[in-house]
C-alpha positions in Angstrom: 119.7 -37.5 7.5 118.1 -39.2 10.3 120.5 -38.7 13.1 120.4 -34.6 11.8 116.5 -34.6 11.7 116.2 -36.0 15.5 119.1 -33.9 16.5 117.6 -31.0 14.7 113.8 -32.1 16.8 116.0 -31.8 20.4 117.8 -28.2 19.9 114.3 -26.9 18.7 112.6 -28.6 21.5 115.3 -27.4 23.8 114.8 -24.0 22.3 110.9 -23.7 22.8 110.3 -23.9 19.4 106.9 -24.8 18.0 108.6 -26.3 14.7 109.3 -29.7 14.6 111.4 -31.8 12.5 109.8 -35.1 11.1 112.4 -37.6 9.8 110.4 -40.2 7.1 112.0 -42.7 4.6 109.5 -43.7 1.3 110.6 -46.9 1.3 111.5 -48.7 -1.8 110.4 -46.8 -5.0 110.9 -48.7 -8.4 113.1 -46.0 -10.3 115.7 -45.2 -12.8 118.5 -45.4 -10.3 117.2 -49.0 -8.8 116.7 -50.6 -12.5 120.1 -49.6 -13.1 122.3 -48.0 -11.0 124.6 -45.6 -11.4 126.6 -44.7 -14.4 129.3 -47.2 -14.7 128.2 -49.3 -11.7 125.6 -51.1 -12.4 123.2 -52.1 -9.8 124.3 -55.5 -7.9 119.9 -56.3 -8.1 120.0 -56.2 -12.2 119.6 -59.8 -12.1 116.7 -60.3 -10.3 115.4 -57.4 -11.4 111.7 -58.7 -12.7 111.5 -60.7 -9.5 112.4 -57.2 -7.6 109.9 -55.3 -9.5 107.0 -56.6 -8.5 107.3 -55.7 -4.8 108.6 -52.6 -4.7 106.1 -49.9 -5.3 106.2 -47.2 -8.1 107.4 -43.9 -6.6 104.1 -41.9 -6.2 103.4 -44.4 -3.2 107.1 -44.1 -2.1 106.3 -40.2 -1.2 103.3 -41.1 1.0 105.6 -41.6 4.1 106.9 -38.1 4.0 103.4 -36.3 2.9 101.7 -38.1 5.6 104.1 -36.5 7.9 104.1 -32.7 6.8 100.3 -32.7 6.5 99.5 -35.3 9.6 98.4 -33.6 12.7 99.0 -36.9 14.5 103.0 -37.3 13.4 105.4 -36.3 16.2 108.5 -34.6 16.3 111.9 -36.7 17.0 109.7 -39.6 15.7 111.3 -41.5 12.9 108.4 -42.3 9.9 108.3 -45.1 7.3 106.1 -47.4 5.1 104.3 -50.3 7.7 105.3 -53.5 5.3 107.6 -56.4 6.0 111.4 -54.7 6.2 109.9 -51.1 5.5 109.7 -51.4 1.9 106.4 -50.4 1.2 102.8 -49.5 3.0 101.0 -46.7 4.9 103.5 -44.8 7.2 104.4 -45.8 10.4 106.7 -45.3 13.6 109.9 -47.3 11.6 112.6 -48.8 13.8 116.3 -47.0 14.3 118.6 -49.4 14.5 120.9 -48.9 17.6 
């Protein structure tokens, strides 16, 4: 999804489009699918699962990232968006890293 949404940001900038396509990851959210996977394979985190659940945040804060972006008039096209905190796991939304 991210190499479409920048791709998808170019051909409209190369088009003189005013829309612009915002690519933004939540994060971590603590949900059914992370406590335990999917249906007949279970998720390789079960056992540390209390340990896990702790950090990760509950997943109204895991859709801050991409509501910041649709409403923010400061988020850019072709910019890639994610929480600030240590690995990207959680916090206010930032410019996150692509890996090369």
């Amino acid at each position: 999804m991210l190499m479409f949404g920048l791709e998808l940001d170019r051909r409209l900038k190369a088009a003189g489009s005013p829309v612009q396509s915002i690519p933004a990851h939540p994060g971590v959210a603590s949900t059914d699918v992370t406590r335990r996977g999917r249906p007949g394979r279970p998720c390789p985190a079960a056992p540390g699962q209390s340990h896990l659940q702790r950090h990760r945040p509950v997943p109204d804060p895991g859709r801050i990232a991409p509501a910041v972006c649709r409403s923010s008039s400061d988020a850019k096209g072709g910019i890639y968006y994610g929480p600030e905190g240590v690995r990207e796991a959680r916090g206010y939304p930032t410019e996150a890293e692509i890996a090369p």
